[in-house]
PDB file of N, CA, C, O and CB in Angstrom:
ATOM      1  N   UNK A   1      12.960  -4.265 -11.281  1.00  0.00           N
ATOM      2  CA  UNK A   1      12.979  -3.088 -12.125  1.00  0.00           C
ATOM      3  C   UNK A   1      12.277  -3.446 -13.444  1.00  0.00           C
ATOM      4  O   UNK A   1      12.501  -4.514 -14.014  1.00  0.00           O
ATOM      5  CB  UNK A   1      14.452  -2.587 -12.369  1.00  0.00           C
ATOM      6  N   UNK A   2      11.506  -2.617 -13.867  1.00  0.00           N
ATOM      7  CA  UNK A   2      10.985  -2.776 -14.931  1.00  0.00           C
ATOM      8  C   UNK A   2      11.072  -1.336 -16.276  1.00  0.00           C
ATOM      9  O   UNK A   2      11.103  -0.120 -16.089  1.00  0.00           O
ATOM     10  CB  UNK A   2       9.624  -3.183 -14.379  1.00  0.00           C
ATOM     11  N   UNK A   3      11.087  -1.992 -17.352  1.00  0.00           N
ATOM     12  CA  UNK A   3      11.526  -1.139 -18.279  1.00  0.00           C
ATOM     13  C   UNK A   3      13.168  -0.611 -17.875  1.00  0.00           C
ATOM     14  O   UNK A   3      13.692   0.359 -18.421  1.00  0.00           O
ATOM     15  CB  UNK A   3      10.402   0.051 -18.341  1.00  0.00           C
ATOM     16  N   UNK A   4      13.650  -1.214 -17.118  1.00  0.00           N
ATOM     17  CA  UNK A   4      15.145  -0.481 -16.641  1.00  0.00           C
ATOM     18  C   UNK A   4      14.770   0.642 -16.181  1.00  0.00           C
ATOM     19  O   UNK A   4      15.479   1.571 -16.570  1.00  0.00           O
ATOM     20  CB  UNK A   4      16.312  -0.167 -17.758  1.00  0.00           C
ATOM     21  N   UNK A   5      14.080   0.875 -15.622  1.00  0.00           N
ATOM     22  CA  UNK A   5      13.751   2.532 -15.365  1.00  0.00           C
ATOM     23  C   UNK A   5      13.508   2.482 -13.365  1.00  0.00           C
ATOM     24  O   UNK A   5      12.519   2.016 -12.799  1.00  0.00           O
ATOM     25  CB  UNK A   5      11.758   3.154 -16.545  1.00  0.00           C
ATOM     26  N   UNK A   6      14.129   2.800 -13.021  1.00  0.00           N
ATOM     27  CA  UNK A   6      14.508   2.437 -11.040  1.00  0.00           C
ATOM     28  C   UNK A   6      13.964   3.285 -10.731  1.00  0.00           C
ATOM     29  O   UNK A   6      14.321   4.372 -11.186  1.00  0.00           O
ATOM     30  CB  UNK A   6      16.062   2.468 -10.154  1.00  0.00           C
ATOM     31  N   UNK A   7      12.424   3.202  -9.477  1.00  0.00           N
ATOM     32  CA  UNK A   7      11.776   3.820  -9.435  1.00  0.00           C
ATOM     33  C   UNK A   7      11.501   3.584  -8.024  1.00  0.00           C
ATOM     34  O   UNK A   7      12.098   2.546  -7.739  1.00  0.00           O
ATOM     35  CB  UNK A   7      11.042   3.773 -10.362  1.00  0.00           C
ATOM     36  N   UNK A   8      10.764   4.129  -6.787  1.00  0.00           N
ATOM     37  CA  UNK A   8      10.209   4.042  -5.865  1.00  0.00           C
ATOM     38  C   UNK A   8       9.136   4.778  -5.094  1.00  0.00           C
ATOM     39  O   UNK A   8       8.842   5.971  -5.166  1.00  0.00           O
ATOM     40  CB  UNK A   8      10.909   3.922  -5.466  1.00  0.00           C
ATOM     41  N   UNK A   9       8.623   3.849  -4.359  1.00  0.00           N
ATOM     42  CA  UNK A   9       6.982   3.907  -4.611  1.00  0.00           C
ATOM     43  C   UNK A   9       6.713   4.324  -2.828  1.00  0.00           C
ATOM     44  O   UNK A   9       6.301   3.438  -2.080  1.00  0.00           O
ATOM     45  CB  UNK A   9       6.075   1.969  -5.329  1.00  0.00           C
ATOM     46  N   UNK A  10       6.962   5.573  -2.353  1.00  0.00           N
ATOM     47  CA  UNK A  10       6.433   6.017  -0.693  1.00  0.00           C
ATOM     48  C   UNK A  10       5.307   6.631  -0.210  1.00  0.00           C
ATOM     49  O   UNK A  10       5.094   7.839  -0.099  1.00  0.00           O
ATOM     50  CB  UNK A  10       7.209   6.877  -0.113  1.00  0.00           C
ATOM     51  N   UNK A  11       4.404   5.438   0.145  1.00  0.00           N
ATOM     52  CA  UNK A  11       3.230   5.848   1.135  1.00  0.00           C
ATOM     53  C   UNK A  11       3.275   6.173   2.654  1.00  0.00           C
ATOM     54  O   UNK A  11       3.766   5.423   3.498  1.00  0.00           O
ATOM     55  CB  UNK A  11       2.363   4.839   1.110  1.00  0.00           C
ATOM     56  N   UNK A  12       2.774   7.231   2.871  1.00  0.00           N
ATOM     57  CA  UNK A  12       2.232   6.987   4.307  1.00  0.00           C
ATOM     58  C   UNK A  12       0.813   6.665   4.726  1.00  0.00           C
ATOM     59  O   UNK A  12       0.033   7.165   3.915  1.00  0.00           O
ATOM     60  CB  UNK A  12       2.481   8.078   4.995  1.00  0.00           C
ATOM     61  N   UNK A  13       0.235   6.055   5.632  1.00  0.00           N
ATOM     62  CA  UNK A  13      -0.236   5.257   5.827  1.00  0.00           C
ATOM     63  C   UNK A  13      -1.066   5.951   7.208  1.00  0.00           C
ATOM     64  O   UNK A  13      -0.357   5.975   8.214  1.00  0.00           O
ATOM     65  CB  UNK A  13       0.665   4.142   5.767  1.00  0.00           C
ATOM     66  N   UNK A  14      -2.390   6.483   7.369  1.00  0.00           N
ATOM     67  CA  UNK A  14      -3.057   6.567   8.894  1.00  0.00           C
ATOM     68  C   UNK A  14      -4.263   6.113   9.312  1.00  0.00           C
ATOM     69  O   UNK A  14      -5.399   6.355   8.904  1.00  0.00           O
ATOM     70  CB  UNK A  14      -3.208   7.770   9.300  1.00  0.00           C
ATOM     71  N   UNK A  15      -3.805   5.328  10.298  1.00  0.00           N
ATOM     72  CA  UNK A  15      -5.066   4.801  11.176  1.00  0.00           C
ATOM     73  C   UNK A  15      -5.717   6.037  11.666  1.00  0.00           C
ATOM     74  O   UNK A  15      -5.456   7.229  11.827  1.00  0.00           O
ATOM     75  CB  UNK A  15      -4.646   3.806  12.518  1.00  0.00           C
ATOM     76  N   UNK A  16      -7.082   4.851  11.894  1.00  0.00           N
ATOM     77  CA  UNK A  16      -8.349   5.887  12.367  1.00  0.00           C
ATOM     78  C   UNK A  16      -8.516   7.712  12.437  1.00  0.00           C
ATOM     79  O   UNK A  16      -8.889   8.620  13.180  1.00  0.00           O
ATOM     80  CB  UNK A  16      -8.517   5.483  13.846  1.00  0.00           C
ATOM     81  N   UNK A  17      -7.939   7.443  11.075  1.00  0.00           N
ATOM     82  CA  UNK A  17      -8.378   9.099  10.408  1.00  0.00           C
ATOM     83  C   UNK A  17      -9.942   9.108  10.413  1.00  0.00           C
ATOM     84  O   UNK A  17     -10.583   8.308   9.732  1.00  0.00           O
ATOM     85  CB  UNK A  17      -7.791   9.425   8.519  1.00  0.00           C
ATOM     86  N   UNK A  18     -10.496   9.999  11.168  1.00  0.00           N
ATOM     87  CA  UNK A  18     -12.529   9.953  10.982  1.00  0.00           C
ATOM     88  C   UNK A  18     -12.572  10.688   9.793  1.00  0.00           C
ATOM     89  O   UNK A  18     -13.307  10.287   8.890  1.00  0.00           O
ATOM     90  CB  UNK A  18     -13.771  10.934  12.391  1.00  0.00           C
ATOM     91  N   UNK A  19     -11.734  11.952   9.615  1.00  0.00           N
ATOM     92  CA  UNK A  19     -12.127  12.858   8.450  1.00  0.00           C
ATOM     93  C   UNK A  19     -12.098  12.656   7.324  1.00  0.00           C
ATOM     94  O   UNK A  19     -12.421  13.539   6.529  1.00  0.00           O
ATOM     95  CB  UNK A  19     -11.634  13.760   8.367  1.00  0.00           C
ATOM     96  N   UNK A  20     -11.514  10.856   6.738  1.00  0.00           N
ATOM     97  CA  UNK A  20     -11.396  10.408   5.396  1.00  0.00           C
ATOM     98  C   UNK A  20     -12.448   9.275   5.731  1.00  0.00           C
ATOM     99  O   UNK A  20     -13.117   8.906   4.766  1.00  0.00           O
ATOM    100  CB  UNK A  20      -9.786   9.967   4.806  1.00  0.00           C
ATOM    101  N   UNK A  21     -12.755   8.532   7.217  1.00  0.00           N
ATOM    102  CA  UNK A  21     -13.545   7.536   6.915  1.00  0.00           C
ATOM    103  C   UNK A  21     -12.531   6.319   6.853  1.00  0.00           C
ATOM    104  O   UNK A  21     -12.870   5.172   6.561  1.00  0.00           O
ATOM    105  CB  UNK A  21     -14.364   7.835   5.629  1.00  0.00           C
ATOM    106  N   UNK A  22     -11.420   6.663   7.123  1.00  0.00           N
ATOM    107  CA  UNK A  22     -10.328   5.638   6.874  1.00  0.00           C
ATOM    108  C   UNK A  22     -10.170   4.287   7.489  1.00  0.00           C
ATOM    109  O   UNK A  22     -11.167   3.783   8.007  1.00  0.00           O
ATOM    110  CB  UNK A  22      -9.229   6.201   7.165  1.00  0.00           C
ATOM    111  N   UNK A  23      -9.105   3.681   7.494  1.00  0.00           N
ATOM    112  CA  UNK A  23      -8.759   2.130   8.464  1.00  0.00           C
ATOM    113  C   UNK A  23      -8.335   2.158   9.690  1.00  0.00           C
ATOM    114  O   UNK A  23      -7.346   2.685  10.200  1.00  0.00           O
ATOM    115  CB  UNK A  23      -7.667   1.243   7.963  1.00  0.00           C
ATOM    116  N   UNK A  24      -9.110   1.591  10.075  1.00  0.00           N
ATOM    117  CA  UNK A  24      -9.133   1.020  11.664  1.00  0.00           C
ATOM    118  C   UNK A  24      -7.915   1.140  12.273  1.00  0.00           C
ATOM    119  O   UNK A  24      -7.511   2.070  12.971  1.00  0.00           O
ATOM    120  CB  UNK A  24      -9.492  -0.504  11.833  1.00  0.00           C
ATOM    121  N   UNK A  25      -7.513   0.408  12.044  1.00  0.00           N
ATOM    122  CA  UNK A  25      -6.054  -0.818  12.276  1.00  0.00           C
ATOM    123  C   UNK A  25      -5.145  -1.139  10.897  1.00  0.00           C
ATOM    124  O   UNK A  25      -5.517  -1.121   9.724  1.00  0.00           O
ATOM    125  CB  UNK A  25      -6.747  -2.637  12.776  1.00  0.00           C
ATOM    126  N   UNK A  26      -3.987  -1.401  11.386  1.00  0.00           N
ATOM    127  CA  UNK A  26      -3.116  -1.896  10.218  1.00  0.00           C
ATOM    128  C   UNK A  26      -3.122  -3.034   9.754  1.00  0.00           C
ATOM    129  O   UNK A  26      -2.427  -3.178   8.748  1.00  0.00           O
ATOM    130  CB  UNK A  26      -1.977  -1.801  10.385  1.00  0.00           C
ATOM    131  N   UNK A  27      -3.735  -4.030  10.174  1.00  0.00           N
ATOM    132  CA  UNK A  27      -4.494  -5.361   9.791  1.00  0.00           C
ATOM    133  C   UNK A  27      -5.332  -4.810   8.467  1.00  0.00           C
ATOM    134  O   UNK A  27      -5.517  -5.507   7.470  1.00  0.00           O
ATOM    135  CB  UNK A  27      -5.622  -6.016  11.182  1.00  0.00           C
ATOM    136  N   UNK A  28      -5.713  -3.723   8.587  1.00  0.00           N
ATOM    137  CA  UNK A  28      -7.091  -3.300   7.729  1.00  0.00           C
ATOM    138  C   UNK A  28      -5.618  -2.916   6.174  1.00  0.00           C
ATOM    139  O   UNK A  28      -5.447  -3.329   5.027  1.00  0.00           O
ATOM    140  CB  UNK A  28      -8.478  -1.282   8.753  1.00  0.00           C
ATOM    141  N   UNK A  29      -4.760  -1.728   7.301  1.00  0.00           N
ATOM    142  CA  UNK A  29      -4.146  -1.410   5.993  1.00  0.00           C
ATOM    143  C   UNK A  29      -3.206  -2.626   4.944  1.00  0.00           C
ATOM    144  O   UNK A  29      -2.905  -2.388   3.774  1.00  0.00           O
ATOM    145  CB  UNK A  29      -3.186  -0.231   6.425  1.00  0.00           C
ATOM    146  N   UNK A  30      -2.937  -3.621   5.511  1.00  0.00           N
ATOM    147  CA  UNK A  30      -2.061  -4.357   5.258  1.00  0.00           C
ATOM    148  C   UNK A  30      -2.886  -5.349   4.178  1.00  0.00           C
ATOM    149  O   UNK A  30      -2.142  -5.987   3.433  1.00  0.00           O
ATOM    150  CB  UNK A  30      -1.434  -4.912   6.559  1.00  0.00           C
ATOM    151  N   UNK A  31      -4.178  -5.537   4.018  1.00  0.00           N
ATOM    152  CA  UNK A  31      -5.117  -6.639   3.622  1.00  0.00           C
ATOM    153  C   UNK A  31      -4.976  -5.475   2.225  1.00  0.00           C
ATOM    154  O   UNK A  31      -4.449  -5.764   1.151  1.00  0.00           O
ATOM    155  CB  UNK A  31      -6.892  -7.098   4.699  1.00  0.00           C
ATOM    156  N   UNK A  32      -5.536  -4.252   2.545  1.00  0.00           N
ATOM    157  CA  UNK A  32      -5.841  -3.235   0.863  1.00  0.00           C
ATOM    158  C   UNK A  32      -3.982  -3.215   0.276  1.00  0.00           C
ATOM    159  O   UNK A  32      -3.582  -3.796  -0.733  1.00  0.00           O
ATOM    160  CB  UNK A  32      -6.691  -0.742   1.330  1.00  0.00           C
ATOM    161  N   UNK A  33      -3.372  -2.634   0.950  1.00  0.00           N
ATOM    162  CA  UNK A  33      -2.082  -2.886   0.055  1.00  0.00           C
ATOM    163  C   UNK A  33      -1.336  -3.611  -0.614  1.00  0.00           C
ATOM    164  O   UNK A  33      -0.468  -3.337  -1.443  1.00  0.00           O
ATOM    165  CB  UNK A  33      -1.474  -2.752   0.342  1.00  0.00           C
ATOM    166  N   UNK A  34      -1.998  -5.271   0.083  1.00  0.00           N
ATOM    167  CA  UNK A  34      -1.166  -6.296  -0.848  1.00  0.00           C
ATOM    168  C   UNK A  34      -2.388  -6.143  -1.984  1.00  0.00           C
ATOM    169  O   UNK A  34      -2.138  -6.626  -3.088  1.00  0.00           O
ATOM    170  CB  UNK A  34      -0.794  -8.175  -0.106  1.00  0.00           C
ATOM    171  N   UNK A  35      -3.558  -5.570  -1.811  1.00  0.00           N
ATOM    172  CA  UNK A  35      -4.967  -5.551  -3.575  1.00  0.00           C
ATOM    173  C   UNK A  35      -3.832  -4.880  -4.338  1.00  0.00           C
ATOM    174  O   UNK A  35      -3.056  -5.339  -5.176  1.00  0.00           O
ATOM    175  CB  UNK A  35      -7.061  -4.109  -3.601  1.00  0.00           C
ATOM    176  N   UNK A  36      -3.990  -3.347  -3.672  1.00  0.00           N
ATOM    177  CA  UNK A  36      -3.249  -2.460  -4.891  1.00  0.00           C
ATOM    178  C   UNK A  36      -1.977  -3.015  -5.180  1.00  0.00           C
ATOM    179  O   UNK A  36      -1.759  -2.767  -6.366  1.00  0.00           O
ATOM    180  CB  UNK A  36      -2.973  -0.878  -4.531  1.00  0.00           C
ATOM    181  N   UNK A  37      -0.939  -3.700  -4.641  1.00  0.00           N
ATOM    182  CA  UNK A  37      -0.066  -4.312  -4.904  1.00  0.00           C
ATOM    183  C   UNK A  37       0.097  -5.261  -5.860  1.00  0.00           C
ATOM    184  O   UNK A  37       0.820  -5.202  -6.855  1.00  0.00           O
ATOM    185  CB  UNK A  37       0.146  -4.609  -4.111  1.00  0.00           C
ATOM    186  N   UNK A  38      -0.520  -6.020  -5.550  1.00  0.00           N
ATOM    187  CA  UNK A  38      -0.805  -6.764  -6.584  1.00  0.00           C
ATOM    188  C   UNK A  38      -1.576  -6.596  -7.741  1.00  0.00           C
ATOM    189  O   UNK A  38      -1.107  -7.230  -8.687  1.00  0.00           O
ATOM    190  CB  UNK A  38      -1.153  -7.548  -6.184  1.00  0.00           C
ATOM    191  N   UNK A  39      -2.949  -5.747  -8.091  1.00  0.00           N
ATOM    192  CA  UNK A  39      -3.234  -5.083  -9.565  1.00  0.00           C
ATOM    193  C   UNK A  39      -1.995  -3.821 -10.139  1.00  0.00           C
ATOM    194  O   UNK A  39      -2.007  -3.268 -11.239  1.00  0.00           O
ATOM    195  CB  UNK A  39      -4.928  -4.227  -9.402  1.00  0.00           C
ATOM    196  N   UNK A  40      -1.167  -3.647  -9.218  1.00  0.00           N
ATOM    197  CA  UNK A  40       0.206  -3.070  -9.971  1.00  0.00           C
ATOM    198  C   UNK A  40       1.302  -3.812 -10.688  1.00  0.00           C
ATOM    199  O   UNK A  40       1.973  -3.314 -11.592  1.00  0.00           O
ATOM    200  CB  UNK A  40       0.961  -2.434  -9.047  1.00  0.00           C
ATOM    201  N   UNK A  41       1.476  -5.376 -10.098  1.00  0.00           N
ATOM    202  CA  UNK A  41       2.380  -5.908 -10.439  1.00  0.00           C
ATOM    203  C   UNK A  41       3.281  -5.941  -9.668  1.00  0.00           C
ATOM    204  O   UNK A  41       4.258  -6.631  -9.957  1.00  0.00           O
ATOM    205  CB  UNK A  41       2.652  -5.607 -11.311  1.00  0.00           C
ATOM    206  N   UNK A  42       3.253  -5.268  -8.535  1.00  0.00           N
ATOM    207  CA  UNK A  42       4.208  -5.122  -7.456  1.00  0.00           C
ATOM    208  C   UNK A  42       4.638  -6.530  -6.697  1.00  0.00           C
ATOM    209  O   UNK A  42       3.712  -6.967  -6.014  1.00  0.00           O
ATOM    210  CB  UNK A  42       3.568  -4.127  -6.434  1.00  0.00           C
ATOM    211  N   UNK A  43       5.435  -7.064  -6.676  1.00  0.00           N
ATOM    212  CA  UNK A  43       5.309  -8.792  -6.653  1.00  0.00           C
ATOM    213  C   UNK A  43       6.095  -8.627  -5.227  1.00  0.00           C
ATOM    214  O   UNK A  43       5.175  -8.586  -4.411  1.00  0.00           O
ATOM    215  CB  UNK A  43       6.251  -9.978  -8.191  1.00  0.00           C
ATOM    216  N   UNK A  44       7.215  -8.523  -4.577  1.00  0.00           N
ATOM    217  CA  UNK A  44       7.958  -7.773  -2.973  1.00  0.00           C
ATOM    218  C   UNK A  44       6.395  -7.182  -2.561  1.00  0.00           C
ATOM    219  O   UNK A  44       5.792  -6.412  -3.309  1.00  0.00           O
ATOM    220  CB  UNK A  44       9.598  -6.027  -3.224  1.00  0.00           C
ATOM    221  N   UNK A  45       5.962  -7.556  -1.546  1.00  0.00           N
ATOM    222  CA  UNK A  45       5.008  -7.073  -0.353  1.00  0.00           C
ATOM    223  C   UNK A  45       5.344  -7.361   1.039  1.00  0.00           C
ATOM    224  O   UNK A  45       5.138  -8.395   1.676  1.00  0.00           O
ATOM    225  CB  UNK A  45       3.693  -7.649  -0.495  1.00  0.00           C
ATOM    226  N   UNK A  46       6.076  -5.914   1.519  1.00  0.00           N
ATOM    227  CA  UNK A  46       6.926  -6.286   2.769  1.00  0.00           C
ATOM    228  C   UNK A  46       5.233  -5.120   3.539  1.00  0.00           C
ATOM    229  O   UNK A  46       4.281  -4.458   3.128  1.00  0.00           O
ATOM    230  CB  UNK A  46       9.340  -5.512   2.851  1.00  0.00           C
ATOM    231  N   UNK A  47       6.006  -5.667   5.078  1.00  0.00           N
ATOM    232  CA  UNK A  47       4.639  -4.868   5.766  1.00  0.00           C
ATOM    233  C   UNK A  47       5.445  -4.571   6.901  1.00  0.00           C
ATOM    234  O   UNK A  47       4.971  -3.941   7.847  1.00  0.00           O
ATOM    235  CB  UNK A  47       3.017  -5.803   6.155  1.00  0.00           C
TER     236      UNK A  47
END
């Protein structure tokens, strides 16, 4: 918790969307979420 302020953070997540151009596989999603995860500060990266 930061600032004391309890907060939570829910994505959903879709493979091989064509109409965004999106990720393959969850290998794909799992590699970008620990980036944004980590330039958040988000330090817990469960998958």
């Amino acid at each position: 918790m930061i600032n004391n302020i309890q907060a939570y953070l829910i994505n959903i997540y879709f493979i091989n969307d064509k109409s965004v151009n999106g990720s393959k596989s969850k290998v794909e999603w799992i590699g970008a979420i620990k980036v944004v995860k980590n330039y958040l500060g988000i330090k817990k990266i469960t998958s």
